[in-house]
C-alpha positions, 0 to 999 in steps of 0.5 A, spaced: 710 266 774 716 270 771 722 273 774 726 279 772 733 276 768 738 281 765 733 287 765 727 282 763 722 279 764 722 271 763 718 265 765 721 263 771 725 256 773 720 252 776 725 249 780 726 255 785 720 259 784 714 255 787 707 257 786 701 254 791 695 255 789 689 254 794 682 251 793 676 255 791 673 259 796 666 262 794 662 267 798 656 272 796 658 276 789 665 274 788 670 268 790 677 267 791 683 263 790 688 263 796 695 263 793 703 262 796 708 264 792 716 262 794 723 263 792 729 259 794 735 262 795 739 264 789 741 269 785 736 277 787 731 278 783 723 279 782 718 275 781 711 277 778 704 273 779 701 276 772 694 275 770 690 277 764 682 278 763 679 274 757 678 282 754 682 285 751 677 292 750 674 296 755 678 293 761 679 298 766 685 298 770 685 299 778 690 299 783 688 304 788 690 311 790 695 310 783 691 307 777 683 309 776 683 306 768 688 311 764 688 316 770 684 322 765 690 322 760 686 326 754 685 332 759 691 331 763 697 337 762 704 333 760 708 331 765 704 331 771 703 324 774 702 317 772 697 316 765 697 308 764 697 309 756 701 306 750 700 314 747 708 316 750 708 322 747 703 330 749 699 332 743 705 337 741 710 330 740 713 331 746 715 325 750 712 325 757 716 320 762 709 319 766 706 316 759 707 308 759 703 302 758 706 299 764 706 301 772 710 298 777 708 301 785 711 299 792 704 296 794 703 300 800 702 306 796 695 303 795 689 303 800 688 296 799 695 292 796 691 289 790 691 290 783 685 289 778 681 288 772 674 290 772 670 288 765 663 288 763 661 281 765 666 279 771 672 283 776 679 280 776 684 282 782 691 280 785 692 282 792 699 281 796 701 282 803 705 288 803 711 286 807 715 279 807 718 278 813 726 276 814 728 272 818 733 277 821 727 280 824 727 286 818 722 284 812 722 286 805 716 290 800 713 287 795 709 291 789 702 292 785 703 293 778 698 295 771 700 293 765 696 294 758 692 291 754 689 287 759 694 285 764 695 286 772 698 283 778 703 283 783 710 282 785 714 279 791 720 285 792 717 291 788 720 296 783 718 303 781 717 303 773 717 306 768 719 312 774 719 313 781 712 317 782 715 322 787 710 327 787 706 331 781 712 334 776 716 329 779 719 323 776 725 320 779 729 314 777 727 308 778 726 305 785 727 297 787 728 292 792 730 285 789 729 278 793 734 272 793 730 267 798 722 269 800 716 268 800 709 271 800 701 271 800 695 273 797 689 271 794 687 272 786 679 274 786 673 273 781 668 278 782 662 279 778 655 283 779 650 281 784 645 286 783 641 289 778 645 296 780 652 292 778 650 288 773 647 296 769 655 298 772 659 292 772 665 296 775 662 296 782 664 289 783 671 291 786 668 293 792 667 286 794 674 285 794 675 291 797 671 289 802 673 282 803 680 284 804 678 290 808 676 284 814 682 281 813 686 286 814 683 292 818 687 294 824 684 300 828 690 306 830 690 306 837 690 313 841 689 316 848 685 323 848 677 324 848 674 327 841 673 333 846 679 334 849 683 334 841 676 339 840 679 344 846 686 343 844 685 345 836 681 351 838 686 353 842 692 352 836 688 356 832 687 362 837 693 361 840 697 361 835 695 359 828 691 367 829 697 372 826 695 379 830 700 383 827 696 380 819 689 380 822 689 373 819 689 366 820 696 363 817 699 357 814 705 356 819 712 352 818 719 351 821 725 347 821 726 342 826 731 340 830 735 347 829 728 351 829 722 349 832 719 356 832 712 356 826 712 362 823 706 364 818 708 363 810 702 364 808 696 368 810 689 365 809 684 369 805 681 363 800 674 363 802 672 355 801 677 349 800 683 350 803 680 357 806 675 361 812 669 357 810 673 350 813 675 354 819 668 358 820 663 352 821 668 348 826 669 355 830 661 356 831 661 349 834 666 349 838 661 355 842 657 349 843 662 344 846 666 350 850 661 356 851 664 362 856 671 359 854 671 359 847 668 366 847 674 368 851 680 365 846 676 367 840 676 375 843 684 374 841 682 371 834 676 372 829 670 368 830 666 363 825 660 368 824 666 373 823 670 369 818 663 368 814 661 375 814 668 377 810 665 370 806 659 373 805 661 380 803 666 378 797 660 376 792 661 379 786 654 382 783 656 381 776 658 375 775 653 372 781 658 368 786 663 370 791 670 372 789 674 365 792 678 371 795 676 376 802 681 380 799 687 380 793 693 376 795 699 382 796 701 384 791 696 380 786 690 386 785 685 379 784 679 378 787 679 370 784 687 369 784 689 364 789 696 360 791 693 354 785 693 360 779 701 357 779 699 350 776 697 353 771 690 350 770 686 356 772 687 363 772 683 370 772 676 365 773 671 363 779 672 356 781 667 352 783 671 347 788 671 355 792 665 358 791 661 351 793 666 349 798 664 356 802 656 356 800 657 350 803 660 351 810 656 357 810 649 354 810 651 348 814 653 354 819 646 357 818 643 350 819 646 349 825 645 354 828 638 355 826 636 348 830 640 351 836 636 356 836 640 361 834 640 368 830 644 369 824 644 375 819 638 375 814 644 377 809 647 371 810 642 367 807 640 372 802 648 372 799 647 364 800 641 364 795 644 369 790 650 364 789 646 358 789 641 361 784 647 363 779 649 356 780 642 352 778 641 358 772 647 356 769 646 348 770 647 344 764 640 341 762 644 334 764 645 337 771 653 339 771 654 345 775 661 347 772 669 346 773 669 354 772 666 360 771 667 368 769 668 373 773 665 379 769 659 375 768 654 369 769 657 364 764 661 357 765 669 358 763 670 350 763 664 345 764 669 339 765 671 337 772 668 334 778 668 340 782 661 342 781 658 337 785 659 341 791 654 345 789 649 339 791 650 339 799 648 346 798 642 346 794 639 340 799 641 345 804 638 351 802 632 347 800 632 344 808 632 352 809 627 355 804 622 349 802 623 352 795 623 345 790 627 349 785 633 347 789 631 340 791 630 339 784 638 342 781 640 337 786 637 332 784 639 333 777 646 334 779 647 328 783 643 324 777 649 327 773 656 325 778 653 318 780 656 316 773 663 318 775 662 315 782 659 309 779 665 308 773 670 310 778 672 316 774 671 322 779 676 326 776 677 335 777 676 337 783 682 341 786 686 345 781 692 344 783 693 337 780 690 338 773 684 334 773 687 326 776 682 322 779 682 325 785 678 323 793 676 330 793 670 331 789 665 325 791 666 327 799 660 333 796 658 326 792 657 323 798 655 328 803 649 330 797 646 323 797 646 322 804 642 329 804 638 327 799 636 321 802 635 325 808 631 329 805 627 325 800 627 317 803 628 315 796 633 308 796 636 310 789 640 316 795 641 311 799 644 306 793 647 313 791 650 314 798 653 307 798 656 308 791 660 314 794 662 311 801 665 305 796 668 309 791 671 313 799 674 306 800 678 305 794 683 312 797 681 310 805 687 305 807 684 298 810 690 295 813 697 299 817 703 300 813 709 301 815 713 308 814 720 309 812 721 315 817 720 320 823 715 321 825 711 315 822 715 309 822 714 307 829 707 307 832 702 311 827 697 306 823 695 309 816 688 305 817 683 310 816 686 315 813 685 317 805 689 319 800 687 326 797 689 324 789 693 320 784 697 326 783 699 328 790 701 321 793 699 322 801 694 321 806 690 328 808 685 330 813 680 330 809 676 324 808 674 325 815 669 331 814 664 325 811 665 320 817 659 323 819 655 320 813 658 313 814 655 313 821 649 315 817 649 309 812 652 304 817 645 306 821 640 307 815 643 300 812 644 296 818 651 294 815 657 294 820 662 295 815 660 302 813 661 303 821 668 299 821 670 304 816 667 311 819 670 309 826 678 308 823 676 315 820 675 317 828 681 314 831 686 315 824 685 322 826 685 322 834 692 319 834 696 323 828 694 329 832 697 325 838 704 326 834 704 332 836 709 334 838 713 328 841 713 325 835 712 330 830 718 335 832 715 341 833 709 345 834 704 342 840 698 337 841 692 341 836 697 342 831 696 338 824 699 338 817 696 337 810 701 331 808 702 324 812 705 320 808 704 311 808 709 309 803 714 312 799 710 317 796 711 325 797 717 323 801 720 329 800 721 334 806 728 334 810 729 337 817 735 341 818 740 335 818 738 333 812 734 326 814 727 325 810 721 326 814 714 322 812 710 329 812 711 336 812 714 341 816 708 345 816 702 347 819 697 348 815 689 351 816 685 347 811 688 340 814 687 342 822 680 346 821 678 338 817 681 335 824 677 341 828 670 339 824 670 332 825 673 332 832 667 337 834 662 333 831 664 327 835 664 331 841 657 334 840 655 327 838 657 324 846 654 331 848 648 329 846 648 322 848 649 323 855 645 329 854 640 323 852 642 318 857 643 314 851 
């Protein structure tokens, strides 16, 4: 145990601070030691729980959402986010204050309030209740730190160091919450691989502790409308007024509470896939099945799905085999390829994978369903489908990567690193579903082969373009919808061990347990069970997780594991509920309204209303976010569609 004295950290006086540690507990692949830690009343100041691994070498750091090993430094772009690293300075010698061998969080910026060890022969860990009450009624928080070589822990109080992590490029001073009396709880964890599987990837050990604290922790955000009725009501927004008549174009819209509440376009959306037409496009077909006649007639003021696919389909590039991530240039812009990331600087004048995918990938999900509907489709879509794809398996590297990002001008891959291209597995299985055509099932196959490593190692990093290759949340999403199409496809158990890899790499960015929000519209009645963050780098819970609750029915089903079912179901009602802060809470827009940035702790916390006073989200009412809502409610409601239709 240690204290902070005069700026540092010291042992602590034994006869203040009190350490009670429980007796061994053993259960199945891990055991654990309940502890209590108490400070009696004095001077303020922190006091630490430090563990160390027997290993100082290949230990990998965990504290879920912040720390995944050194968080990809070697590729990362000077001062962006936290990189846990004794290097303080770039390859140019310039000091980066997000270099540091020690990092400091509140804990509720974790999924789970853990931080952890993870060796080759044995998983250490340290968890905290995130909150210590008072007793005035108010409570205070306490933190999750990782420290090199081998050293994590927790603290009773918390402080944000070396910096406080307010966004990406964003440092700001150190943060913190001193303690003069308290007492708080949490258990130190031992966890070794049970299995063959975990023995070949000792990594996998975490997701026992996971587990464990998850069942301890869990509890399920709460809300009042049907899956139906939050389907209806999204269509409804997109149509009514997300749609920009004038433009011709589906928007991303803000405004300023409480002075003015009126959204209005700030960007028009032409992307074709992530963030773009091909996430809106599929949910816009199913809600033809859920609506009929009703969303023939909203759509007739809009532009439907098939339309949003036909501008995807008509963006293919012949020369460089995939279609432009753009329906047309951005105003002003003249690129077909150039969107709103080229500002990050990472990639720029080149096709990226995260795009192409992500459009191939709802295009021939929209196919597949409506061919088992029973429905036409144009052939061409499936021929531009193919075109893409077949570019995709041509350059794919002998060790199954697809590609970060690939020329314009020919078919040639700019930037082989990065995890975006394992979107293309979901489509290739897809398209093998469509066609029976084995070449497609066996790029799949090799693909998934490659990113399980990543997945397995805890190392998924380079999906979206806008955070400079962190760990992020995004690219196992395609890990995970591709293994359970594999397995669909195939029965072979490694997909369904791959499959349960995925979903437990999920839970390490999904939050297990409500946290407690420093400000409107979050700070009463909103649980964060449920909701994933999207990177290291953008520090905020996002809708998207929720377009793979699908599959974690799937596994629960297919693995007779409940967990997995816990898990999809707080997916369900985490987004349920947050639509429902619309817009009494919220401020502004109406109930089918969503924005991209929910904010669990005091991560990202930047957005003010026109008072001045912080807002835990986002004044904005962005496509991407409502159109992942929109899929995920859509399936939910076709679900009970056909199970009364069953008499299930």
């Amino acid at each position: 145990m240690q204290w902070k004295e005069n700026g540092a950290w010291v042992s602590a006086d034994e006869k203040r601070v009190k350490l009670d540690l429980g007796t061994e507990c053993r259960e199945r692949g891990y055991s654990y030691y309940p502890y209590t830690v108490e400070l009696l009343p004095g001077e303020r100041t922190l006091v630490r729980l430090l563990l160390r691994s027997n290993a100082e070498e290949d230990v990998f750091h965990l504290i879920p959402c912040c720390i995944y090993g050194d968080n990809n430094a070697e590729s990362v772009h000077f001062g962006e986010f936290p990189l846990l690293t004794a290097e303080r300075f770039d390859e140019t010698g310039k000091e980066d204050p997000f270099r540091s061998s020690y990092w400091s969080f509140r804990a509720d910026r974790a999924a789970m309030p853990l931080s952890a060890l993870c060796g080759r022969e044995e998983t250490v860990a340290v968890t905290i209740d995130p909150y210590t009450e008072q007793e005035d009624g108010g409570f205070l928080h306490n933190g999750v730190f990782s420290m090199l070589p081998n050293g994590c822990g927790v603290t009773m109080g918390y402080e944000n160091a070396p910096i406080s992590f307010i966004n990406k490029r964003t440092p700001g001073p150190v943060k913190s919450e001193y303690v003069s009396s308290a007492r708080a709880c949490g258990r130190i964890y031992v966890a070794f691989p049970e299995t063959e599987h975990e023995r070949e990837n000792p990594r996998l050990a975490i997701h026992h502790i996971i587990r464990a604290e998850y069942l301890l922790r869990r509890e399920m955000p709460k809300h009042e409308k049907s899956a139906r009725e939050a389907a209806y009501a999204c269509l409804k927004s997109f149509t009514e007024l997300n749609w920009d008549s004038i433009a011709m174009e589906y928007t991303n819209r803000s405004c300023l509470p409480p002075a003015d509440t009126v959204l209005r376009p700030w960007r028009n959306v032409v992307e074709i896939g992530w963030t773009g037409g091909g996430v809106l496009a599929y949910p816009l077909i199913l809600s033809e099945r859920l609506f009929g006649e009703e969303a023939e007639r909203l759509l007739s003021k809009a532009r439907s799905g098939e339309e949003i696919l036909e501008q995807i389909v008509a963006a293919y590039n012949e020369k460089s085999g995939f279609f432009n991530d753009l329906t047309h240039p951005i105003e002003g812009s003249g690129s077909p390829v150039n969107g709103w990331w080229t500002a990050f600087g990472l990639t720029r004048d080149v096709h990226c994978a995260y795009n192409v995918s992500s459009a191939l990938h709802y295009l021939l999900k929209s196919i597949l369903f409506l061919k088992e509907e029973r429905k036409d489709y144009p052939a061409r879509w499936l021929k531009r489908a193919r075109d893409v794809a077949d570019t995709a398996v041509c350059l794919q590297r002998g060790d199954g990567a697809f590609g970060y990002t690939f020329s314009i001008s020919e078919k040639k891959v700019v930037d082989w690193e990065g995890f975006a291209g394992c979107w293309f597995v979901p489509c290739l299985t897809y398209l093998y579903a469509l066609t029976g055509e084995r070449k497609y099932l066996q790029s799949a196959e090799k693909g998934l082969t490659y990113y399980w490593e990543a997945v397995r190692s805890l190392t998924c990093c380079g999906t979206p373009m806008d955070t400079w290759k962190s760990p992020d949340q995004e690219g196992n999403l395609a890990f995970l919808r591709g293994a359970r199409l594999l397995y669909e496809c195939t029965g072979e158990d490694k997909y369904l061990e791959a499959l349960k890899d995925a979903a437990n790499f999920e839970y390490l960015w999904r939050y297990g347990y409500r946290t407690r929000p420093d400000y409107k519209p979050l700070r009463e009645g909103w649980c964060s069970c449920g909701g994933s963050v999207t990177s290291v780098s953008n520090p905020h819970i996002h809708p998207m997780g929720m377009i793979v609750d699908s599959d974690l029915y799937y596994l629960a089903a297919h693995s007779g594991d409940s967990y997995h079912r816990q898990r999809a179901e707080d997916g369900t009602n985490w987004i349920l509920q947050t639509l429902e802060l619309y817009p009494q809470k919220t401020g502004y827009g109406d109930y089918g309204v969503l924005s991209e940035r929910w904010c669990p702790s005091d991560g990202l916390v930047i957005q003010r209303d026109s008072n001045g006073e912080p807002y835990s989200s986002w004044y904005s009412y962005n496509l991407w976010a409502a159109s992942a809502a929109f899929e995920e409610v859509c399936e939910r409601a076709l679900e009970e569609l056909d199970t009364a239709a069953h008499g299930v």
